[in-house]
PLY file of the C-alpha trace (Angstrom):
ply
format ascii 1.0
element vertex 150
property float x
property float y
property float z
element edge 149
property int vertex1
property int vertex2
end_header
0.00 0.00 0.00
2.85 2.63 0.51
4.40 1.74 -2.86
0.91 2.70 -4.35
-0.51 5.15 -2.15
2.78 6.93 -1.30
5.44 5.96 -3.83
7.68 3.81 -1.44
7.34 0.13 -0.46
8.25 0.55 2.76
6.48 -0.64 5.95
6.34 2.64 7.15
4.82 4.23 4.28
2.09 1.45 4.14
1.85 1.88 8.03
1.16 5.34 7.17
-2.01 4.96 4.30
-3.31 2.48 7.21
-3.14 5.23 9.96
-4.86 7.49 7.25
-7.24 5.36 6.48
-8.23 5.62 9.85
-8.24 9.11 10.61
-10.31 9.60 7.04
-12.61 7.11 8.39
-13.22 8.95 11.56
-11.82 5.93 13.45
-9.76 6.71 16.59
-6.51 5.55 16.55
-6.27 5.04 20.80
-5.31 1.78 20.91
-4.45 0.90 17.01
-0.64 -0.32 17.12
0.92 -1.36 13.25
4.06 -2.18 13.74
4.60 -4.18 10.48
2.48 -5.26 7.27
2.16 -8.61 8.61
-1.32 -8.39 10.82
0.41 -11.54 12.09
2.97 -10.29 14.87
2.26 -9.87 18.03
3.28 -6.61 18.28
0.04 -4.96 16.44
-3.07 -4.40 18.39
-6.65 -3.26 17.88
-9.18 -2.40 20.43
-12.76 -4.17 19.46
-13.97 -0.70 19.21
-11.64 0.05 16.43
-12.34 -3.26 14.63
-15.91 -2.77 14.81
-15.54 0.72 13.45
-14.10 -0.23 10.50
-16.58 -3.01 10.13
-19.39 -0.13 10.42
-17.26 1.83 7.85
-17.39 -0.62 5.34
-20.92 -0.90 5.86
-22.22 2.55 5.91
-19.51 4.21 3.64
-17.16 1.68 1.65
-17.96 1.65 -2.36
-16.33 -2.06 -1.39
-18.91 -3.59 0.72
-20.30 -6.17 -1.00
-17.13 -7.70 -1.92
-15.73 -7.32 1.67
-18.85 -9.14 3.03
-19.05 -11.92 0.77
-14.85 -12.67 1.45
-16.45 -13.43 4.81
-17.13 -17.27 5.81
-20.60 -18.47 6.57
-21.31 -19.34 9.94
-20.59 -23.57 10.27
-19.90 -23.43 6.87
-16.65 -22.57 5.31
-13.56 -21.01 6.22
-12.33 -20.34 10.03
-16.41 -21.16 11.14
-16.76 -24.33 9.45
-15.92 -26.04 12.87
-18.11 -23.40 15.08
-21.14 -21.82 15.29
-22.89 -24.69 14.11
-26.52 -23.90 16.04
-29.06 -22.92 12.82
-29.56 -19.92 14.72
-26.25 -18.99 13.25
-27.30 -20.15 9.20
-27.62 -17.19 7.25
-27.35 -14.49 9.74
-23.34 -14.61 10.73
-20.64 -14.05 8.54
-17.53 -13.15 10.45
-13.82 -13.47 10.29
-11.46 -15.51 13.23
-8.27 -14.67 14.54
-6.32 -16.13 17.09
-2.59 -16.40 18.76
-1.83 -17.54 21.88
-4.14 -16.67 24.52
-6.25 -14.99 21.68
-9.30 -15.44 20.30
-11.21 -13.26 18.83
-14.15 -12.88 15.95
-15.28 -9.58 14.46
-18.29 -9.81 11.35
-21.58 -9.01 10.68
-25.10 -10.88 11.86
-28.65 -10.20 11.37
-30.97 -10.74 14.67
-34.17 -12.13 15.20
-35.60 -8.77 14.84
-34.33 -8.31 11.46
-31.61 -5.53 12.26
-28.09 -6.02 10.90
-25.54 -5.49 13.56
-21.87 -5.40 13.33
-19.85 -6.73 16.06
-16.22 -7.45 17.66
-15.36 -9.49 20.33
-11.37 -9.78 21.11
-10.69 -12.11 24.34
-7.05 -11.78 25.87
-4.65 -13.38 28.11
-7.40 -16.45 28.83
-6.43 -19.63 30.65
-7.92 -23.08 30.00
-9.13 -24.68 26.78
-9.62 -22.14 23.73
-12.63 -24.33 22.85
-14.25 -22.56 26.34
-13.89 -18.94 25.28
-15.06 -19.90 21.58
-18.55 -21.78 23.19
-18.68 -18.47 25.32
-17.92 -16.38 22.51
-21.00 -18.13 20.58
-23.05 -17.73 23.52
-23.28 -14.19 23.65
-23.87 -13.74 19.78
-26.63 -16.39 19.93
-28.04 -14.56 22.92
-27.79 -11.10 20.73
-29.03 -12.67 17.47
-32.30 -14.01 19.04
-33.02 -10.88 20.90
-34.16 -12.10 23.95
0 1
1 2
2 3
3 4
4 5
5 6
6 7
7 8
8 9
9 10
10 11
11 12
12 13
13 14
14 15
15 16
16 17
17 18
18 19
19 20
20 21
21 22
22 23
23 24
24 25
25 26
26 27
27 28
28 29
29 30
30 31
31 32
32 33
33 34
34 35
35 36
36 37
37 38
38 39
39 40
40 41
41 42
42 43
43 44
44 45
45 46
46 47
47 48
48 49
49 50
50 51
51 52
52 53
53 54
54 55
55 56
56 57
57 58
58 59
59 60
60 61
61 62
62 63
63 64
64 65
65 66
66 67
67 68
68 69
69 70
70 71
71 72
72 73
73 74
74 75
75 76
76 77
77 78
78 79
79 80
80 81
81 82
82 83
83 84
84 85
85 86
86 87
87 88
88 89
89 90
90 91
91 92
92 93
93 94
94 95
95 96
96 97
97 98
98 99
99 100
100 101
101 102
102 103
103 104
104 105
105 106
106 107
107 108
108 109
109 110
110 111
111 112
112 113
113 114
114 115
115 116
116 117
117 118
118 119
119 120
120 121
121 122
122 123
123 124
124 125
125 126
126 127
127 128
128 129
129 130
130 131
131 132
132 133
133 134
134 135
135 136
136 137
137 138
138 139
139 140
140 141
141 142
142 143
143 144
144 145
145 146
146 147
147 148
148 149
């Protein structure tokens, strides 16, 4: 992104058209850390308040947002939620995206609720003990609570 947005390929220049990005987008940058282009390294962070900001971005203001939806997996059907989120509660209302390191887990998308109002959400768990396969059931717990508006 710095090579085209910037002229230079380095990763400060494409740290740089990411911060922008932000700013343009009216997302605050408390708690944003790019350290690399990676996404991978430990040393970036988001808040779920930035992640979900840029997830109401793309919905409310990107040209890009069908695209970026569809790249999403189904819920218990493809991609990182083939394995979860397998209640039918979940079919055709969640599309989301995983990530996870050590200690991590976290899933930030889009669902539809009961009600018929599409919500975008994040939901970032740190520094958890025990089995990861807790915090996920948890994790789907609380959507599945949201989703059926209860």
């Amino acid at each position: 992104m710095g090579k085209v947005f910037r002229n230079s390929g380095t990763t400060a220049a494409g740290i740089d058209v990411l911060y922008k990005f932000l700013e343009d987008a009216g997302i605050s940058k408390t708690g944003i850390f790019l350290e690399d282009g990676s996404g991978m390294s430990p040393m970036n962070a988001i808040t779920s308040q930035g992640l979900a900001g840029i997830l109401l971005f793309m919905r409310n203001r990107s040209a890009n947002f069908t695209g970026f939806y569809n790249s999403l997996p189904d819920a218990g059907k493809e991609g990182t939620l083939k394995t979860s989120f397998k209640n039918p509660a979940f079919y055709s209302n969640l599309k989301a995206k995983s990530g996870s390191m050590t200690r991590v887990r976290s899933y930030a998308g889009y669902f539809k609720a009961s009600s018929g109002n599409e919500m975008a959400f994040s939901l970032i768990i740190n520094n958890f003990s025990g089995p990861s396969r807790r915090i996920i059931s948890g994790i789907e717990d609380i959507i599945l609570e949201t989703i059926s508006d209860r």
